[in-house]
C-alpha positions as CSV (number, residue, x, y, z in Angstrom):
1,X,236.5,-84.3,56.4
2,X,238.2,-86.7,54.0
3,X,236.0,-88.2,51.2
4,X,237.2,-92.0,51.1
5,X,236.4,-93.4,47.5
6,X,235.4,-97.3,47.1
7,X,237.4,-99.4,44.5
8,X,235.2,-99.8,41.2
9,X,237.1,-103.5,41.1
10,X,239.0,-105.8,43.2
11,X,241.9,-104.8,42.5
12,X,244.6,-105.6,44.6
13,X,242.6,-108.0,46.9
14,X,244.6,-110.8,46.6
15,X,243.7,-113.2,49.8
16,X,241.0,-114.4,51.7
17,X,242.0,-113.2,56.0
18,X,240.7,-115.2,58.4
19,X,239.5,-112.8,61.7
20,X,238.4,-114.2,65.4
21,X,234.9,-112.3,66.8
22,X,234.9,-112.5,70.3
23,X,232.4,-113.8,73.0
24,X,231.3,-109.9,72.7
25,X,231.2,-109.5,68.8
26,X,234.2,-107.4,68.2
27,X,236.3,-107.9,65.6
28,X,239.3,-106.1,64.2
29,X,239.2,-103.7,61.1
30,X,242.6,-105.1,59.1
31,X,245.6,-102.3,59.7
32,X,245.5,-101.2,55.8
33,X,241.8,-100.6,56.0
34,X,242.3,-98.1,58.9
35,X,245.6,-96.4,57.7
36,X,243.7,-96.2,53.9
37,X,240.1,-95.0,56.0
38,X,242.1,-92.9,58.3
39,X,241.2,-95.0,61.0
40,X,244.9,-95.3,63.1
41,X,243.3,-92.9,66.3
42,X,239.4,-95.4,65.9
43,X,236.1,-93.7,64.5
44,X,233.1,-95.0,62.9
45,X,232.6,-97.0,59.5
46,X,229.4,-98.3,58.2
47,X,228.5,-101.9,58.4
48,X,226.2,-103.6,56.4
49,X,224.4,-106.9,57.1
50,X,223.8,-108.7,53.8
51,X,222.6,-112.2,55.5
52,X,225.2,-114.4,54.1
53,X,228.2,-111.8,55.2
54,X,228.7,-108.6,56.8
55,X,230.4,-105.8,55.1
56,X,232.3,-102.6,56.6
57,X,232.9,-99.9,54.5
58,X,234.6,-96.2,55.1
59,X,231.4,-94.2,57.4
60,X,228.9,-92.3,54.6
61,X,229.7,-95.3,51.4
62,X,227.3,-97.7,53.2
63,X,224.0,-96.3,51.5
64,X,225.0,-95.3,49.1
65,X,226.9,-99.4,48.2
66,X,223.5,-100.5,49.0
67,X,221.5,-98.2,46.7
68,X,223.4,-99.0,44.1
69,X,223.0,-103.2,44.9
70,X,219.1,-103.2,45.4
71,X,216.2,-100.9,45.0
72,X,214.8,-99.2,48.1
73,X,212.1,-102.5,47.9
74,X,214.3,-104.7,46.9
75,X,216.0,-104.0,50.5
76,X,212.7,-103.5,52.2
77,X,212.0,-107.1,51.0
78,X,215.3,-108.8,52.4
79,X,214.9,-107.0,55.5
80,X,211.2,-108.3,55.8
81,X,212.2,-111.8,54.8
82,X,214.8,-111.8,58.0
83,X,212.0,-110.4,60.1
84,X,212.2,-114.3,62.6
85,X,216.2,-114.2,62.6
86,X,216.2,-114.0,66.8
87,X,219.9,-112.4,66.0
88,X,218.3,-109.6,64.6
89,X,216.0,-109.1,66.7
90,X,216.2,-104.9,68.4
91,X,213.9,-104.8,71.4
């Protein structure tokens, strides 16, 4: 398996995209994200829910990217504080 390295800066990202989610929450990954994630045949990325904006990343960066932006109570915290979000809700 490929190891997929994350951008220390932002580098290159030089516009704001504007995506459509459907009626049934999908949403397309752009083309250079999947041809730079070897993505072109589909597979699985990791998403993370931040509350003010979702983020996908290439599968295996996600908890690592979150480690490194809060402590493991930090996160425990923000997940607590969404704990009445009905959007969130699993069962």
């Amino acid at each position: 398996m490929t190891t997929t390295c994350l951008p220390s800066t932002l580098e290159g990202v030089s516009e704001i995209q504007e995506y459509v989610v459907s009626s049934s929450g999908q949403m397309s990954l752009p083309a250079a994200a999947r041809h730079r994630w070897q993505l072109d045949r589909g597979g699985p990325v990791d998403v993370l829910d931040l509350g003010f904006g979702v983020l996908a990343v290439p599968k295996g960066e996600g908890r690592r990217l979150l480690g490194d932006l809060l402590s493991r109570d930090e996160h425990a915290e923000r997940v607590r504080a969404l704990g009445d979000d009905p959007d969130l809700a699993t069962c």
